[in-house]
N, C-alpha and C positions, 0 to 999 in steps of 0.2 A: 277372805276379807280382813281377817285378822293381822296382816302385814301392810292395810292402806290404811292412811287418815281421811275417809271419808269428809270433803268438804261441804260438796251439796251435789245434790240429784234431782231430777226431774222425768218427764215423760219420754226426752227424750235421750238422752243423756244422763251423765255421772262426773265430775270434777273430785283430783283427789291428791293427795302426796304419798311416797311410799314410805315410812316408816323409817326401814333402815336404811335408806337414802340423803346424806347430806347434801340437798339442793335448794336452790330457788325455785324450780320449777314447777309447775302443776302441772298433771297430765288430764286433757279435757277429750272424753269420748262422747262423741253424738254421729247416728247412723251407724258407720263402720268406720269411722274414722279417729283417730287418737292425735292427739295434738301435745308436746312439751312446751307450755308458755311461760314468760315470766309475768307476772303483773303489767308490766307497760303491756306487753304485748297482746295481752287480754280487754288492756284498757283499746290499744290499737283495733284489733277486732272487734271491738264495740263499736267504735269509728265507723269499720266497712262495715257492717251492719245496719247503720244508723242510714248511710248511704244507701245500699240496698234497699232499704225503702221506701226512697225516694220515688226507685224505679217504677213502682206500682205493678200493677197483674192486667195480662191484656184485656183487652176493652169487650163489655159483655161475657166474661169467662163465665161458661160453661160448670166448671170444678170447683166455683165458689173459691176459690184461693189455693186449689190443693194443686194445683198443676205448677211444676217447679221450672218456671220459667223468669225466677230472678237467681242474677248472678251476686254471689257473695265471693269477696276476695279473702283471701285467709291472712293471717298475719307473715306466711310468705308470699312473696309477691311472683313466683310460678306456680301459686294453687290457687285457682276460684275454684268454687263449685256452685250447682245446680242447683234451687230450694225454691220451694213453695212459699207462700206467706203462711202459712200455718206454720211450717218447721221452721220458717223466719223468729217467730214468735217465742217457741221452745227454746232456740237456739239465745233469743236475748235473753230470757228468762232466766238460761242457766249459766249464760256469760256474765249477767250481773249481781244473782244471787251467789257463782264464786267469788266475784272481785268483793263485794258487799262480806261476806264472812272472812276472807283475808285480809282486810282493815280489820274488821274490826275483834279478828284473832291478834295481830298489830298492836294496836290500841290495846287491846287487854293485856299482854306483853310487855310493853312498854310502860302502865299504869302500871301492874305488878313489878317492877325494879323500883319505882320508887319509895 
């Protein structure tokens, strides 16, 4: 752990930068998946997100929300995947507590040069 800059974490998920890495990118893991976004594209994935819950969960569900029968598009547009509204919820959670601490890592950045 000593070679990532830990952005933010959650129940389901971790969001991070690598250290000795010159990039823009963040790399976002939730379930088994890892993702290289840049800021729009995090902001993007909020978007299908925000979409995806449009969709709602079938009618009278059984699983209380845990049956992952909404589709999420991912910020490529060959990956959706399968989620429940529960991991709907983690997943915004941790998509806007990174975008939320990379402003305002930014912001302090930028306040410090002046």
């Amino acid at each position: 752990m000593e070679s990532i800059y830990r952005i933010y974490d959650n129940k389901i998920g971790i969001s991070f930068r690598w250290k000795n890495v010159k990039s823009n990118l963040t790399q976002i893991i939730f379930r088994d998946t890892g993702f290289h976004l840049t800021t729009k594209e995090i902001e993007f994935f909020l978007d299908k997100l925000c979409e995806a819950k449009m969709q709602g969960t079938c009618e009278n569900c059984e699983m209380a929300g845990g049956c992952k029968s909404l589709l999420l598009q991912t910020p490529s547009n060959k990956v959706s995947m399968a989620v429940s509204l529960l991991e709907l919820a983690e997943i915004e959670d941790l998509l806007r507590g990174t975008l939320f601490q990379i402003q305002m890592d930014n912001y302090l950045k930028n306040l410090c040069k002046n």
